[in-house]
N, C-alpha and C positions, 0 to 999 in steps of 0.2 A: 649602543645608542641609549640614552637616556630623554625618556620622558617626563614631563613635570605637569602638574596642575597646578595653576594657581587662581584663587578663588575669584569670579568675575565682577567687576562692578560698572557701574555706566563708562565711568573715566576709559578704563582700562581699552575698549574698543575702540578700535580705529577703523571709519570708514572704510571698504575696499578688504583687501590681504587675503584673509578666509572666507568670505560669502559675498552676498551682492547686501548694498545697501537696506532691501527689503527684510532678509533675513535677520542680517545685525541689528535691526531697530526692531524688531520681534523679539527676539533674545534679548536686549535691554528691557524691555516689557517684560519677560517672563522674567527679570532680576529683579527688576522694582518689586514686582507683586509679591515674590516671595520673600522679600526682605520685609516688606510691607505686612506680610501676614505672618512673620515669626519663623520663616523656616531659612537659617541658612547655610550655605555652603552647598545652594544649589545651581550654582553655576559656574564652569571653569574655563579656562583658558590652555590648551595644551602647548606648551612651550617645547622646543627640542631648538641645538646649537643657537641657544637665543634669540629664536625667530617664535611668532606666531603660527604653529602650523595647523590648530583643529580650534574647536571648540565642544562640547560636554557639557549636557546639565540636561536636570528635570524639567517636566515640561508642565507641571501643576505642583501643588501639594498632595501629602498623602491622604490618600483614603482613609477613613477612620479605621477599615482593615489593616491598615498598613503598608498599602502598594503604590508605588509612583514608578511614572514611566518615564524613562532614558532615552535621549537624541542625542547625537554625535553627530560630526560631520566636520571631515580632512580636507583642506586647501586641495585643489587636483592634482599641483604640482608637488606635493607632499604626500601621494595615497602609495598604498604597499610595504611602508617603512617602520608597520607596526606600530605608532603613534596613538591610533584608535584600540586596540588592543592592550596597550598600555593602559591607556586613559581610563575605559572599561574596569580594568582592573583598579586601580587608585581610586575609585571611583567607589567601588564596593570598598575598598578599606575603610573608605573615610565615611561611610554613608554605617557602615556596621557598628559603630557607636552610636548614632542615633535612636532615640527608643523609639521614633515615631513611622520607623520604614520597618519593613517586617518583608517585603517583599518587590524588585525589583522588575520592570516590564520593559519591552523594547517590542517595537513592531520590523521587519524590511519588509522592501520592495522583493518580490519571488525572484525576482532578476537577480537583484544585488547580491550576489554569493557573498564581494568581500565584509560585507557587514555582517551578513552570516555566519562566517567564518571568527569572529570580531569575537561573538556572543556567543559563540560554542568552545573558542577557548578561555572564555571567561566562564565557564560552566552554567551558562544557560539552557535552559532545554524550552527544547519547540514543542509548543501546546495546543498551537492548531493557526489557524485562519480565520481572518476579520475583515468588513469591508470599512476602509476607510474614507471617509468625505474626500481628501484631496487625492488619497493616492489609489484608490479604488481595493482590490484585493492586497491583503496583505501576511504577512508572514507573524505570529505573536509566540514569541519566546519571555520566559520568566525565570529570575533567579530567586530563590530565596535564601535568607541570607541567616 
């Protein structure tokens, strides 16, 4: 199986596929801004047999630290086929050239093993617990790169 990223821009989303309308027009907003403020290639497209099946990308700019945090998220009829765990990875290669990340975040849901799983074999390490606005307790793993 072969996974692809490709870099995301407003064009490129198609209402429907991978998320509900609500989500995709968030993520076109988090493309804008960041193109808008000078940081790109932070958002992608997960491609596999020529389909649409995920999406990937940062979800701000970096801290002056140097950390920004990672969201992902696989069409349902797409999840377990390794796509997100790919993605993760390509994600870090392409992100390790930049001089402005120094460090990589990701929150889950305590539930969500497979995302868990996602960010553990992308050699992230769990650093504790956070409460998040939308999602209440959560799960905060970090990579550094």
């Amino acid at each position: 199986m072969m996974t692809t990223l490709i870099e995301l821009t407003d064009e490129d989303i198609a209402p429907g596929g991978v998320d509900n309308p609500e989500v995709l027009s968030h993520v076109r907003q988090l493309a804008t801004k960041l193109r808008h403020d000078g940081f790109y290639g932070g958002h992608w497209m997960m491609i596999a047999g020529g389909e649409v099946v995920g999406l990937c990308g940062f979800k701000a700019l970096p801290t002056h630290d140097g950390e920004v945090e990672l969201g992902y998220g696989v069409a349902a009829s797409r999840r377990d086929l390794g796509h997100a765990t790919a993605a993760v990875a390509a994600v870090i290669e392409e992100t390790r050239g930049n001089p402005a990340v120094r460090v990589i975040v990701a929150l889950t849901a305590l539930e969500n093993l497979a995302s868990q799983k996602v960010l553990d074999r992308n050699g992230f390490q769990l650093v504790g617990k956070r409460i998040d606005p939308e999602d209440g307790e959560v799960l905060l793993w970090r990579k550094q790169l």
